[in-house]
C-alpha positions as CSV (number, residue, x, y, z in Angstrom):
1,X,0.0,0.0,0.0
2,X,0.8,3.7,-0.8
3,X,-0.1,6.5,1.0
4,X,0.3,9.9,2.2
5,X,-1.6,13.3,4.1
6,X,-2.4,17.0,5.4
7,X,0.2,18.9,6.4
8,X,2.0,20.4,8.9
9,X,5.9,22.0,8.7
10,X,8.8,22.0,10.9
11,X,12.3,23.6,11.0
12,X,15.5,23.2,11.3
13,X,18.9,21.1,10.4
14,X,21.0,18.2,12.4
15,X,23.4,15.6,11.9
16,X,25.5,13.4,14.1
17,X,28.4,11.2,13.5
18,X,25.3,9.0,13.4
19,X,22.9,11.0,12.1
20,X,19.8,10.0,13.6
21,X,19.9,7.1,16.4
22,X,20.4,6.7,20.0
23,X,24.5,7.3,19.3
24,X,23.5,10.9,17.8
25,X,24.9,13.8,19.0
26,X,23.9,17.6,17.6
27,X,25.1,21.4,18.2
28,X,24.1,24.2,15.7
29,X,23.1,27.9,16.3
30,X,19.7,27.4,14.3
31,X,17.1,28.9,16.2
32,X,13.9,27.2,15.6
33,X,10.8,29.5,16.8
34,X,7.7,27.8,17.7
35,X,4.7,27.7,15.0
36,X,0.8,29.1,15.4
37,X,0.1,25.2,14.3
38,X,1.1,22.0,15.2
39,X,1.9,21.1,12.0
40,X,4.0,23.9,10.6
41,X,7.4,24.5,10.4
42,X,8.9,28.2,10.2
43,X,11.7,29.0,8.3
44,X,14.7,29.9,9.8
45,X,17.7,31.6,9.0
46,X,20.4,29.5,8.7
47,X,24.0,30.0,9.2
48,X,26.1,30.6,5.6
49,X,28.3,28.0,4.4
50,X,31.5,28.7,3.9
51,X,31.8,30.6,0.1
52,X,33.6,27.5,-1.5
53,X,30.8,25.4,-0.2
54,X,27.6,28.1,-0.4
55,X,26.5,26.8,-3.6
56,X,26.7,23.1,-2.6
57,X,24.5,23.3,0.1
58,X,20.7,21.0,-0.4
59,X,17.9,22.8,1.1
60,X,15.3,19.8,1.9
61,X,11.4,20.1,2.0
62,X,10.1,17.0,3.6
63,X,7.0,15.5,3.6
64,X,5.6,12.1,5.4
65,X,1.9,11.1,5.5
66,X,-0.8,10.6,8.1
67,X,-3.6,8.2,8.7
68,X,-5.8,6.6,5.8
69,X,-8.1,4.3,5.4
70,X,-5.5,0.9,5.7
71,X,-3.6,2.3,8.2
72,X,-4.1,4.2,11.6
73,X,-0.7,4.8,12.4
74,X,1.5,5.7,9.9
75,X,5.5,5.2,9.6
76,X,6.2,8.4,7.9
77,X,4.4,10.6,10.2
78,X,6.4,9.4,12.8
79,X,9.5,9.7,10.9
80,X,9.0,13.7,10.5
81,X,8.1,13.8,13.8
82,X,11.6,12.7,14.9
83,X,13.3,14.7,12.1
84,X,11.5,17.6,14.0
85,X,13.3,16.4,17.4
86,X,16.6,16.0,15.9
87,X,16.1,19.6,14.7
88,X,15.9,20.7,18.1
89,X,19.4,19.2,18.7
90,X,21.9,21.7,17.7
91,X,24.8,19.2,17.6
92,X,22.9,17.2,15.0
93,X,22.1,20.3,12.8
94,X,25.9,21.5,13.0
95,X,26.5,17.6,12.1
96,X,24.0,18.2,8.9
97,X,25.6,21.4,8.0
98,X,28.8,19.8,7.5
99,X,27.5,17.4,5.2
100,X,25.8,20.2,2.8
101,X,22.0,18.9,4.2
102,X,20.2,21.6,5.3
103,X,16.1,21.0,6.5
104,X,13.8,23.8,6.2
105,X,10.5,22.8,5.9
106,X,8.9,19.2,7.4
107,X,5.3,18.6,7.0
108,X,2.6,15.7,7.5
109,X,0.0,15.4,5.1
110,X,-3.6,14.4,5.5
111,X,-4.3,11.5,3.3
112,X,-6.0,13.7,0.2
113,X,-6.0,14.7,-3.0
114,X,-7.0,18.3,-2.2
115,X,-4.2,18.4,1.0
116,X,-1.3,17.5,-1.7
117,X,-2.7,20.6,-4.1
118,X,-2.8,22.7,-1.1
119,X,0.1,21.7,0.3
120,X,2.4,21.8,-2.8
121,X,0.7,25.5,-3.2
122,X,2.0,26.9,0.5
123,X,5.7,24.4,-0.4
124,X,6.2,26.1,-4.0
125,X,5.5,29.6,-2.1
126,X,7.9,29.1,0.6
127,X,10.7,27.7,-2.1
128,X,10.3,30.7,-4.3
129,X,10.4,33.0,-0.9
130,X,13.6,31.5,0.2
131,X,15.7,31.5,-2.9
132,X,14.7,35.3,-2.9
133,X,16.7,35.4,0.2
134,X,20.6,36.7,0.1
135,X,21.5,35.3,2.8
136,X,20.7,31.3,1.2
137,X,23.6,32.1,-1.7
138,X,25.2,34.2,-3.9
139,X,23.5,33.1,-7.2
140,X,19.7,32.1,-6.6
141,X,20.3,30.5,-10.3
142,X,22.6,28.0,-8.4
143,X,20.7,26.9,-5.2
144,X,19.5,23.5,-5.2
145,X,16.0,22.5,-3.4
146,X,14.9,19.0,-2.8
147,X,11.2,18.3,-2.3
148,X,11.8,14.7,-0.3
149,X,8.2,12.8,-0.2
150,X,8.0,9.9,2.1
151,X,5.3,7.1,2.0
152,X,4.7,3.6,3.3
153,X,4.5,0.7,1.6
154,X,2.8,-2.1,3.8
155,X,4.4,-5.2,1.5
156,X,7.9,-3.5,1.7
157,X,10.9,-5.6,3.0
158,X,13.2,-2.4,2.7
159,X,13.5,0.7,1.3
160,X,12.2,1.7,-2.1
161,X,13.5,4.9,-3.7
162,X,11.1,5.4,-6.7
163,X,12.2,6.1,-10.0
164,X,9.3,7.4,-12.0
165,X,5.5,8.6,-11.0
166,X,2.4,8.4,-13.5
167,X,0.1,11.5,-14.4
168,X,-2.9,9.0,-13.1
169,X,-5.4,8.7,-10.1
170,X,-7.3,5.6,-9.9
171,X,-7.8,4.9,-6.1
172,X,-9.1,1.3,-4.9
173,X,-10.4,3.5,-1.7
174,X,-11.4,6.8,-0.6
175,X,-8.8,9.3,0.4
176,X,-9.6,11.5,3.6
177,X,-12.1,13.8,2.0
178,X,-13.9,10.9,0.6
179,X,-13.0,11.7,-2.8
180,X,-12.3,8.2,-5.0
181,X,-11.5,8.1,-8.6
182,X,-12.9,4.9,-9.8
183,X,-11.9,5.8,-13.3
184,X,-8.7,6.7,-14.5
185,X,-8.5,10.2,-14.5
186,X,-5.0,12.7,-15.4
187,X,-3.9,13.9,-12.0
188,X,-2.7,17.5,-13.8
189,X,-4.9,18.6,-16.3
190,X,-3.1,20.3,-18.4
191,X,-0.8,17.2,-19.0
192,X,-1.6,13.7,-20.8
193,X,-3.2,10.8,-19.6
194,X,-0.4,8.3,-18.4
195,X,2.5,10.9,-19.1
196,X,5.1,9.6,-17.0
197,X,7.8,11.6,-14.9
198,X,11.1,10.0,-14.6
199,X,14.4,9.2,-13.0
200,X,17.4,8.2,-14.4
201,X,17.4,4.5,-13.5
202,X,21.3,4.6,-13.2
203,X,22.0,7.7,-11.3
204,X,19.2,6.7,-9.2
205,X,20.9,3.2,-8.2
206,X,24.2,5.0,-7.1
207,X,22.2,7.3,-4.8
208,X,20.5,4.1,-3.1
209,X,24.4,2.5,-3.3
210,X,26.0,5.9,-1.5
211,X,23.0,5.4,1.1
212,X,23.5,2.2,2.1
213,X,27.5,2.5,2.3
214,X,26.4,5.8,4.6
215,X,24.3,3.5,7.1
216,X,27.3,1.1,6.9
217,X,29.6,3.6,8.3
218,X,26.9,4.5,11.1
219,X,26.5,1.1,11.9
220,X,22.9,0.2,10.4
221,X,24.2,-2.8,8.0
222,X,21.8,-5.0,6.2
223,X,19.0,-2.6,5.1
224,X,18.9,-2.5,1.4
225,X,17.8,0.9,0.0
226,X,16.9,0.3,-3.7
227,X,15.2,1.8,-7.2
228,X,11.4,0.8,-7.7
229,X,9.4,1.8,-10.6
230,X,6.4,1.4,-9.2
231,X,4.5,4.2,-7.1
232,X,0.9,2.8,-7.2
233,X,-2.0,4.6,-7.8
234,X,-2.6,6.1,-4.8
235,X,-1.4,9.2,-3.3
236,X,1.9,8.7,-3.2
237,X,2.1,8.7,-6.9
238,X,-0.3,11.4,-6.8
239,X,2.1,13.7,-4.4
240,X,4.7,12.3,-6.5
241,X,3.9,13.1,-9.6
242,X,2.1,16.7,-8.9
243,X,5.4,17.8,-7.1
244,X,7.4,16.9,-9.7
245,X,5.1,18.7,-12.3
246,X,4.9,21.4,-10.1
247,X,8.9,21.9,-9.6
248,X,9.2,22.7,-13.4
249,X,9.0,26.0,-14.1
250,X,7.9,27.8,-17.6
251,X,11.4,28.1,-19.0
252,X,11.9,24.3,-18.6
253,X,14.1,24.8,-15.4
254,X,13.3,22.5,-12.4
255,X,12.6,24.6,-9.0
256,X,13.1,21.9,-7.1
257,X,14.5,18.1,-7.6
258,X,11.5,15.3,-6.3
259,X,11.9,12.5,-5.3
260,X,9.3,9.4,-3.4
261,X,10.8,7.4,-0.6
262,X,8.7,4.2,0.1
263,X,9.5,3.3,3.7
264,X,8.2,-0.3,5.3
265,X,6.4,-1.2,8.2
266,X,7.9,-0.5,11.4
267,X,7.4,-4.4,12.1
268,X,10.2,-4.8,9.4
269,X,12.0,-1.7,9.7
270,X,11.8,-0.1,13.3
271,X,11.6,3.8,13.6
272,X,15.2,4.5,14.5
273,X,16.5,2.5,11.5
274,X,14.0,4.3,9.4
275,X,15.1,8.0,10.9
276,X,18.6,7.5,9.8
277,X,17.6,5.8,6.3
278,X,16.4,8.9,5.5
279,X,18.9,11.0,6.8
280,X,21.4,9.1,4.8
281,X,19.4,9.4,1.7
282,X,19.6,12.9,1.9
283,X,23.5,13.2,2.7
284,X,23.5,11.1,-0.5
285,X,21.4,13.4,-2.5
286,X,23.2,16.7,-1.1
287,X,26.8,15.0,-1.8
288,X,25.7,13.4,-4.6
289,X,24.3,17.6,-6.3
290,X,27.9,19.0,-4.8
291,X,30.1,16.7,-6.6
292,X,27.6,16.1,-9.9
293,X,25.0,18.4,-9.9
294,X,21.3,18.1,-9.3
295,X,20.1,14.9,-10.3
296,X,16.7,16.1,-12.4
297,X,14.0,13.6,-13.7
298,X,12.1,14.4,-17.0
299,X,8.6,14.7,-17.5
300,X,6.4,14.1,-20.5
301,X,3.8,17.0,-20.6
């Protein structure tokens, strides 16, 4: 199963010589103010790289899901919540810093078509506010954003990074809102029927490889982290694909790079192991844009 829900953001940035788990240890001078809801996260200033490093630096919007119909208690929601506690951890955000990973936005969405619209809506806003910023870099041309979606996959044995998403709703149940499209119907409108948005199945695999030699060195062996090309029908393709589709903007330019993180049960992976999984996925991705550039899927309008 697939899912995904409303959402709620969260600041901030960590690391540790173990990123996320018990053996994590954090110290940064990020200042992370309290927000009017529960499920937002304010934007913070953060401290400037040093200048041969500024325009290395990935700035990470992360999304996980809440409850849905097959599942009251959802993985990924608990996942952002304890990305939201290591935020508080200055030690872990210096830790983060150094490795070019910086978080600024963390959100958990309700389970519905409409939340992903919405949510992408106040996401896009608050990318295009921060590259406005001087203080991010010195060429707002250069900065590289990640939208990072998580979702749950309830027949998982690992960790699926997904390579391609499908302009397509056809849901076997209703999302939260009790909307249900029994047909299949384009999930932009503007775009084909079936057009597809994808990865590059090779560049993709030696992002999974650089993660899983990451949770080596921290100690979490034997979790495979590996390419799927399959992102169901449900809302995580549909978050997957509209955020993608969203990201690319009317000169052809991508905002944003997307990718869709399937994470298992916690009765197969527990939530510690999952924590740093996706910590080391996006040490991967930000090392992975300094050394190569931003890795940038193509989509089929």
């Amino acid at each position: 199963m697939r899912a995904a829900s409303t959402s709620k953001p969260v600041g901030a940035h960590e690391e540790t010589g173990h990123l996320g788990g018990a053996h994590s240890t954090y110290v940064s001078s990020a200042q992370v103010t309290n927000a009017e809801h529960e499920n937002e996260l304010q934007v913070v200033d953060l401290p400037r790289a040093p200048p041969s490093l500024s325009k290395a630096v990935t700035y990470f919007y992360i999304t996980g899901f809440g409850r849905f119909a097959l599942m009251e208690d959802n993985p990924t929601e608990r996942v952002v919540l304890r990305l939201r506690e290591i935020l508080q951890d200055p030690g872990r955000v210096q830790m983060l810093h150094e490795r070019l990973v910086r978080i600024v936005d963390l959100r958990i969405l309700e389970v519905s078509a409409a939340a992903a619209h919405e949510t992408l809506a106040e996401m896009k806003t608050q990318c295009l506010q921060m590259r406005q910023k001087p203080n991010i870099s010195s060429d707002g041309r250069n900065r590289t954003v990640c939208f990072l979606h998580l979702g749950v996959d309830a027949s998982a044995d690992g960790f699926l990074v997904e390579r391609s998403a499908v302009n397509e709703a056809l849901f076997r149940f209703p999302d939260e809102r009790g909307w249900q499209p029994t047909t299949p119907i384009p999930i932009v409108r503007g775009a084909q029927l079936g057009a597809r948005y994808e990865l590059d199945g090779e560049a993709l695999a030696s992002l999974c490889e650089r993660t899983e030699s990451l949770l080596n060195e921290w100690g979490r062996t034997n979790w495979t982290v590996r390419v799927n090309d399959d992102a169901g029908r449900f809302l995580c393709n549909y978050l997957f694909y509209l955020s993608a589709f969203e990201g690319l903007a009317e000169n052809g330019h991508h905002l944003w790079q997307t990718f869709f993180l399937h994470c298992p049960m916690e009765t197969v992976a527990p939530l510690d192991v999952q924590v740093d999984v996706v910590l080391a996925f996006m040490v991967a991705v930000a090392q992975s844009n300094a050394q190569q550039g931003p890795l940038e899927g193509i989509l089929a309008r």
